[in-house]
N, C-alpha and C positions, 0 to 999 in steps of 0.2 A: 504494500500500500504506500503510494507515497506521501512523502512526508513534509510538512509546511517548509522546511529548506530544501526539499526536490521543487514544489514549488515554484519559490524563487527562482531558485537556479535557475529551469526552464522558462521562468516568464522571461527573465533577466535575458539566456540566452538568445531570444527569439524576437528580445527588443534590441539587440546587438546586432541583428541577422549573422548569429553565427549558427550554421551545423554544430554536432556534437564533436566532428575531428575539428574544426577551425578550433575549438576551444579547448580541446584536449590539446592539441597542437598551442595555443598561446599560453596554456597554463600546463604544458611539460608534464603530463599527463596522463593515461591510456584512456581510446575513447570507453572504453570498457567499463573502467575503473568512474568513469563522468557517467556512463549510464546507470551504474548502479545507483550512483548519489540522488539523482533525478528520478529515480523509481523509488528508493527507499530501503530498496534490498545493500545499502551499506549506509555509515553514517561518517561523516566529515571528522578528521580532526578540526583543530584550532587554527592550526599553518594553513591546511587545506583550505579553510573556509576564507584565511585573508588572500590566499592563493589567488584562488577564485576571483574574489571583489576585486582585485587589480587585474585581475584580464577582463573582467566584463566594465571593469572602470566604476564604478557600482557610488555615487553618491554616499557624504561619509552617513548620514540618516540610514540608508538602505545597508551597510556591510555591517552597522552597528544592528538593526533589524537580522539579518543574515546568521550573525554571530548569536544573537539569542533565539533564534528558532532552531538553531546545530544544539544550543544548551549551553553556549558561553556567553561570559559577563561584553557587553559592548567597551571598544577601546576607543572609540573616539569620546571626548565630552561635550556635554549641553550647557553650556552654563550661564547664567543669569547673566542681562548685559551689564550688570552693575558689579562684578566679580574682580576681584581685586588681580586674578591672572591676565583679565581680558586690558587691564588698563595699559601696556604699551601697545599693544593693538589699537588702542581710540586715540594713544598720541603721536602713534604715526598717523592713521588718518586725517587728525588735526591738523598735522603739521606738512603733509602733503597739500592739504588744502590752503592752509594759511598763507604756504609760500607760493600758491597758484595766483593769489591775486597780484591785479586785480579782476582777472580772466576769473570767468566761474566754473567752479568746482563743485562735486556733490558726491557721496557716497549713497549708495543704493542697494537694497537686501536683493535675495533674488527674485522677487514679484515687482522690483521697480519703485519699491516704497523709497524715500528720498529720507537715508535719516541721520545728514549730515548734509553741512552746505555751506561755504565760504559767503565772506559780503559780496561778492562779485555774480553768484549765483543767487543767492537773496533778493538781492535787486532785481536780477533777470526775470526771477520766478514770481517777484510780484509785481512787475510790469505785465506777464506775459499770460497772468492766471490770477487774475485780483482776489481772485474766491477764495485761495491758502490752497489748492489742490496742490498733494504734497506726493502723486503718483506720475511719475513719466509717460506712461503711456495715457492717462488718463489726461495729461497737458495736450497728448496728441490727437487723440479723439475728442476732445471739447474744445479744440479747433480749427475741426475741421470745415465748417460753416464760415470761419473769421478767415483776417485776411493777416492772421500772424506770421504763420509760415508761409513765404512765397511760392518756396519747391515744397508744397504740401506733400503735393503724390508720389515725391521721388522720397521724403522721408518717410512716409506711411510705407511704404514699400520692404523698403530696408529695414523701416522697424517689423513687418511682418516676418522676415527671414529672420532676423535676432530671433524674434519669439520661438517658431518652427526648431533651429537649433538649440535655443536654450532644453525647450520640451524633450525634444532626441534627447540632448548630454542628459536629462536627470529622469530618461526613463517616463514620463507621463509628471502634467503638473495642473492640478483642476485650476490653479488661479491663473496660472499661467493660459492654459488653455481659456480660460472664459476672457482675457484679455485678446489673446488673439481673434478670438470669435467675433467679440466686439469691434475690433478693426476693421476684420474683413467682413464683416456685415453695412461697415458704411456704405453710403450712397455712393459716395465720393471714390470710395475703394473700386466698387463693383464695377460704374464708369469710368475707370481710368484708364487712359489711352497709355497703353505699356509700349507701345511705338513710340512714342513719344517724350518717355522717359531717358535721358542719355546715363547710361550707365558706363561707358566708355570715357570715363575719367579716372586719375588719378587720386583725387579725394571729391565726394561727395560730401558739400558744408551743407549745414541745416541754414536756408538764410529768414531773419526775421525781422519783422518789419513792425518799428515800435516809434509811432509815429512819424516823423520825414526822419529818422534812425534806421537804415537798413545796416542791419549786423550778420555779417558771414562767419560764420563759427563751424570747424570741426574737432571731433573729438578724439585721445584715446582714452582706452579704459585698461586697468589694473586691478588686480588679486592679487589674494597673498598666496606665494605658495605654499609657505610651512605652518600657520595656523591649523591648527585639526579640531576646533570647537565646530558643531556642525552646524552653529548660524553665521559666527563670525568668519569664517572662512569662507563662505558664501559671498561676502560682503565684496561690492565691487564700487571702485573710486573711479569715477570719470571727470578727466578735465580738459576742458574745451577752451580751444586755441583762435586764433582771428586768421582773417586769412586773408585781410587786406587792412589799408589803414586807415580807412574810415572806421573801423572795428576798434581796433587799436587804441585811435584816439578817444572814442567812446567810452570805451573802459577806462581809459588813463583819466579820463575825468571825472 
């Protein structure tokens, strides 16, 4: 019979689109020995089961799930944002951000909540969204009727392929997914002439238009690699750059 870690494994496997040899094959393993696990006619060690999670890449939530459905205690931690471990974590973020200005910066969970933001970003965000909406995606969807974003549909765009691969990397994500949905249900979306998006550039800027202020801004974004808490590791710092000097000089001001 198997067993809530065969499970896994198999759902895991098949949202990888691996067969049982690719995975036997990435995790140095007999397909034999993967079939058993997945059926329940054997049970995982502890190495085997983190084995596992790093070939199917497994979200640290999901291998710490993994690890107590085999019968062991989870190795990743949870811990409250307030946790006295997590604090050089919030002063590097701080402090990436601080030094971004006066360009804006923002840290963001992995649904897009915005929960960190330099004054460069502050500003942007309440110029751009008077309401306090404090969701990125949801800045993008509630303007998409206004005339904030010039290259609306080449951002709406792009923001839909983020979403689509965020959802792949983590396996299925109801929030995630219900924000995509909501994208691609707009009007705006469903009419968008994809001929006519030039995607044949070098950097695609968000540009926005804040009164006779037309501001060109693209972004990168960063993680941490070595964090292993399973929120704060998730946590991704984006900070956007100008891309001309009309930009430039708007922030300097």
């Amino acid at each position: 019979m198997q067993t809530e870690f065969g499970s896994i494994l198999k759902e895991w496997r098949k949202v990888r689109r691996f067969s049982q040899l690719d995975l036997s094959l990435e995790a140095e393993m007999s397909a034999r020995h993967l079939s058993f696990l997945e059926s329940g006619r054997s049970n995982p060690s502890r190495a085997m089961v983190l084995r596992l999670s790093e070939a199917l890449q497994l979200p640290r939530p999901m291998a710490n799930q993994a690890l107590h459905a085999a019968g062991f205690a989870a190795i990743y931690p949870s811990l409250p944002d307030d946790a006295p471990e997590l604090a050089p974590v919030h002063q590097a973020i701080a402090t990436m951000l601080d030094h971004h200005d006066p360009y804006p910066g923002i840290a963001v969970d992995r649904h897009w909540n915005v929960v960190r933001s330099n004054k460069g970003a502050e500003m942007l965000l309440a110029l751009a969204d008077p309401s306090g909406t404090v969701n990125m995606m949801d800045i993008l969807i509630n303007s998409a009727e206004m005339n904030l974003i010039e290259n609306w549909d080449e951002v709406a765009m792009l923001s839909l392929t983020r979403l689509r691969t965020e959802i792949l990397e983590l396996g299925g994500d109801e929030k995630l997914s219900a924000l995509m949905q909501r994208v691609a249900g707009l009007e705006r979306v469903k009419n968008a002439d994809l001929g006519s998006i030039n995607l044949n550039q070098a950097v695609i800027p968000t540009i926005l238009r804040l009164g006779e202020n037309r501001l060109s801004l693209f972004s990168t974004i960063a993680q941490f690699g070595s964090v292993q808490d399973t929120q704060a590791g998730e946590t991704r710092i984006e900070l956007m750059f100008p891309m001309d000097d009309e930009t430039i000089q708007f922030f300097e001001r």
